[in-house]
N, C-alpha and C positions, 0 to 999 in steps of 0.2 A: 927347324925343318919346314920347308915351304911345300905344302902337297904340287902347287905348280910345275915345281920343276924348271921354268926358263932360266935361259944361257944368260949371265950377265950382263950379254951383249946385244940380247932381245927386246924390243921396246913393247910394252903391250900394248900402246899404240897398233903397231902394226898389226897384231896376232886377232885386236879386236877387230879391224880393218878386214882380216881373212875369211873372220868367221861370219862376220855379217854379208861380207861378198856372197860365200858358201849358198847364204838362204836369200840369196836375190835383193841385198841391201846394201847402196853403196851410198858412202857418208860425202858430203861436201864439206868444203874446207866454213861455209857459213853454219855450218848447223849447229843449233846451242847443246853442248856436250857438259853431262853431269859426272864427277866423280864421285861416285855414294863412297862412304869412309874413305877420305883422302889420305887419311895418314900424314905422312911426311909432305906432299902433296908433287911428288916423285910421278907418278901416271900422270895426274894434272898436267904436268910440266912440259911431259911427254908426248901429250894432245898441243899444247902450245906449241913445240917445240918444230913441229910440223905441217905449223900454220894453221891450225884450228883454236883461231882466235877468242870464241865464243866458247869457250870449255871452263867449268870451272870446278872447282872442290871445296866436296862440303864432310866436314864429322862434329861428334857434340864436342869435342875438346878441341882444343889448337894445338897439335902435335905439328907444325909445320915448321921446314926447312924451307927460307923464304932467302930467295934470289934478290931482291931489292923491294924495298916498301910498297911503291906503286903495283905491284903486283897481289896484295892483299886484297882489291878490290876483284881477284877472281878464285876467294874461297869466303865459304860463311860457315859460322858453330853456333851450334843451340842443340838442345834438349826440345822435345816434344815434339811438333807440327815439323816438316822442313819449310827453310821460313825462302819459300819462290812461289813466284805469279803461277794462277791453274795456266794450264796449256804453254808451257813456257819451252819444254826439251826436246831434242830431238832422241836423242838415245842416252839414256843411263844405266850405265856401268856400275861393277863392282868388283876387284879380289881379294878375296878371305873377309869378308866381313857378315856375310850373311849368317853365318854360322852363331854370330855374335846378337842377331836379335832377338828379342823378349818378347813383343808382340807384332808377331808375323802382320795380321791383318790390319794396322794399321800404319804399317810403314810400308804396306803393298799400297794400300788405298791411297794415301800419299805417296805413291810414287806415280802414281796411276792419274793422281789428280795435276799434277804436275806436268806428264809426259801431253806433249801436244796429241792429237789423232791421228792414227797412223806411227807416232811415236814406238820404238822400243827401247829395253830392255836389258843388259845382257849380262848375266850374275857368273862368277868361277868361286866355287867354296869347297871344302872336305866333306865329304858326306858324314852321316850318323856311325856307318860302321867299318871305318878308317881303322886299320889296327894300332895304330900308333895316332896317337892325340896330338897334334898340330905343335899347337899352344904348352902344353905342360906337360907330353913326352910320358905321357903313361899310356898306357894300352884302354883301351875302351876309359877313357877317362871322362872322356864327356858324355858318357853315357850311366857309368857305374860310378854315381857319386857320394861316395861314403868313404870316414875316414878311416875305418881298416882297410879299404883297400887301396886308399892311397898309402897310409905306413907299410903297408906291406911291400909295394914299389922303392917308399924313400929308402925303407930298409935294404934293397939291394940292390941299392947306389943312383936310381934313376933322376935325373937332374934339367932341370931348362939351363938354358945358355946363362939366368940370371939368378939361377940358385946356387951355385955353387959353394960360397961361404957359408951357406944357409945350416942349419940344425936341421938332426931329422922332423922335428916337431916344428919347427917354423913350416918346413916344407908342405907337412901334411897340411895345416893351416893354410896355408898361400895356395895350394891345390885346391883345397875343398872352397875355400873362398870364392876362388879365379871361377870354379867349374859351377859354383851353382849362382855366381850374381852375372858371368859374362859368355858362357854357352847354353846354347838351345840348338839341337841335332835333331832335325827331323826324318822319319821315313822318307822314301821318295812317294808313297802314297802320299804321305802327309802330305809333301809340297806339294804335288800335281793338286791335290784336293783345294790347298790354297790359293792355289795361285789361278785358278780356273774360275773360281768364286769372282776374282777383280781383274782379269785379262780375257782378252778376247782368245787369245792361240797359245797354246805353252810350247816348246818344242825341247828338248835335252839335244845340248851339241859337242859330246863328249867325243864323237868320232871327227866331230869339224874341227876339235879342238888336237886332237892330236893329230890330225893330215899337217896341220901347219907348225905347231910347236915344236921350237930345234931339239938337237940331239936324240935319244934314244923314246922319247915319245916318237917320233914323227917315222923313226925306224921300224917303230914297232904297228904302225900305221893299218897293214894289211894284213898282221896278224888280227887286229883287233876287228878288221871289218867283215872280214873271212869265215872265220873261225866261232861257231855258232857259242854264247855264252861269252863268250871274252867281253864284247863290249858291257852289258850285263855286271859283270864283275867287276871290270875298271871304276865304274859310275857306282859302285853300292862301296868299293873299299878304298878307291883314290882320288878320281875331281867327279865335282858335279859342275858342268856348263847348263846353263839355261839363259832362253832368249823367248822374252815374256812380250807381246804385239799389244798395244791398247786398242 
């Protein structure tokens, strides 16, 4: 389950192109572009793919599907510090990983030491109280983490894409695992709180974010913008966008 929701055929390239338009920021094909948690390095790719040469991706493991060798030279893996020159970025990116860090403040401060001046930002993650758990498909999972009430779940059949052969008791295990060493769900106080401490401007671009995003987000556009509370409720149960200015 991807809280995103984009069409297959959507590059997030582009959508990140829309949103930073939105707040008066338009990217040139030189500027040094970061993929925080590259994954597969699929978005990486993406940024290349359309002439932003200078883009690269970075996560602590090397989970990469790699196009040809000489292309290794635009991702890096480590644990700890991110290992780039201060004042090196011009905007860094991220989707679904933010949810995944353990210590917020200093992966802000390095992100912040990194990002040139004037540099931004621009994060898409689940919020804290998403009803459905992204990652392990339990209801408030990443928030209520204990193992009765993950049994309780395995007990009535609740499954990730990659447990299915699983036991109920492997399962419980692999949940309570997953949930307490790889998520961290914060309030949206929380973040604002964080993220204020080491950026200059925080902005939430959950309404920029569905003006552009195909299918029934982008449909549902002017209900959300309209309609007092709706935007409100999107951002507290389904994306959190944010776009952080050093």
């Amino acid at each position: 389950m991807n809280p995103i929701t984009l069409d297959s055929n959507q590059e997030l390239c582009t959508l990140i192109q829309s949103i930073l338009k939105e707040n008066n920021i338009i990217l040139d094909k030189t500027d040094r572009i970061l993929d925080f948690g590259c994954g597969s390095g699929r978005h990486t790719y993406e940024f290349l793919n359309q002439g932003y040469q200078n883009c690269f991706g970075y996560d602590i493991k090397n989970y990469l599907t790699v196009r040809h060798e000489k292309e290794l030279s635009h991702f890096s893996f480590s644990e700890g510090d991110l290992p780039f020159k201060d004042n090196m970025f011009d905007l860094i990116f991220s989707t679904q990983v933010l949810e995944h860090v353990a210590d917020y403040p200093k992966i802000l401060k390095e992100m912040s030491r990194i990002l040139k001046p004037g540099g931004v930002a621009l994060h898409i993650f689940p919020p804290k109280w998403m009803p459905i758990e992204p990652h392990i498909h339990v209801p408030f999972g990443g928030i209520i983490k204990r193992k009765p009430y993950y049994k309780f779940w395995a007990a009535l059949g609740i499954r990730n894409e990659f447990q299915k052969n699983l036991s109920t008791q492997e399962i419980i295990n692999s949940n309570y695992k997953f949930a307490r060493e790889n998520l961290n769900y914060l309030s949206g106080q929380e973040l604002k709180r964080m993220f204020s401490k080491i950026f200059s401007k925080t902005d939430f671009c959950e309404l920029d974010f569905l003006k552009h995003a195909p299918g029934r987000a982008q449909k549902l556009y002017p209900l959300f913008k309209y309609i007092p509370g709706a935007l409100l409720l999107y951002r507290t149960c389904r994306n959190r966008v944010v776009l952080l200015r050093k």
